[in-house]
C-alpha positions in Angstrom: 88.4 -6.0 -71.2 89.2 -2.3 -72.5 92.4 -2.4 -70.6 93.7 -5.7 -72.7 92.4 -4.4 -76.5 94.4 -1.4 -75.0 97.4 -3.9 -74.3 97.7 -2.7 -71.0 97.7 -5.4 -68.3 94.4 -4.6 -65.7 96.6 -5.6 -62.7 99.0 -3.1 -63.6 96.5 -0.4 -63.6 95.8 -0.6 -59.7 92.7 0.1 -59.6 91.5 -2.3 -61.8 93.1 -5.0 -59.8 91.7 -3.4 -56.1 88.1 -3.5 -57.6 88.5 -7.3 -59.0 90.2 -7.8 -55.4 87.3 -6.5 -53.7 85.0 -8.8 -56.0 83.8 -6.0 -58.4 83.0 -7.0 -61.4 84.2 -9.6 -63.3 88.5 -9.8 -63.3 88.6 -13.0 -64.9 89.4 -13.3 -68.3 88.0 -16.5 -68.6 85.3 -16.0 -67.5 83.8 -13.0 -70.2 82.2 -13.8 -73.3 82.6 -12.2 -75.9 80.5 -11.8 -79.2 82.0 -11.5 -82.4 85.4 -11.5 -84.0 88.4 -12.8 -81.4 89.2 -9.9 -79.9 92.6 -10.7 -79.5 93.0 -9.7 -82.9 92.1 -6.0 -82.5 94.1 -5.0 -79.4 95.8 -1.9 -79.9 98.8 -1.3 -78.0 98.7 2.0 -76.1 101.6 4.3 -75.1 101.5 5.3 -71.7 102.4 8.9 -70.9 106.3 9.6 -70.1 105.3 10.3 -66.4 103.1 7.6 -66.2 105.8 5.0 -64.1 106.2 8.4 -61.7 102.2 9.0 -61.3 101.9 5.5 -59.6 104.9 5.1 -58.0 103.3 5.7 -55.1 101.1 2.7 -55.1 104.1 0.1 -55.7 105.5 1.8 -52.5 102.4 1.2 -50.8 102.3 -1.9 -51.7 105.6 -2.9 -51.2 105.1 -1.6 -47.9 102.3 -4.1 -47.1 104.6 -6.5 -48.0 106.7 -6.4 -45.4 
């Protein structure tokens, strides 16, 4: 939930998408209630850092890597 008011996908923050893999938590959108205001209507989209894309390229190459 923080990473979409943050308008930052969860699955492209890796380890948010290996924990909902693994069945921690609760990954589905859907399936979250929320009480209040819609909260669509306060996400706030975040910058990433410039080295961000080089921090994880690592885990796409892992990944990719499984892949095959």
């Amino acid at each position: 939930m923080a990473s979409e008011l943050m308008g930052i996908d969860p699955k492209y923050m890796k380890y948010l998408d290996w924990c909902g893999q693994a069945g921690m938590g609760n990954f589905d959108l859907e399936k979250i209630t929320v009480n209040g205001p819609d909260w669509k209507q306060h996400v706030k989209k975040y910058k990433m850092n410039k080295n961000f894309d080089w921090q994880v390229a690592w885990i796409n190459e892992n990944t990719e890597d499984k892949k095959k």
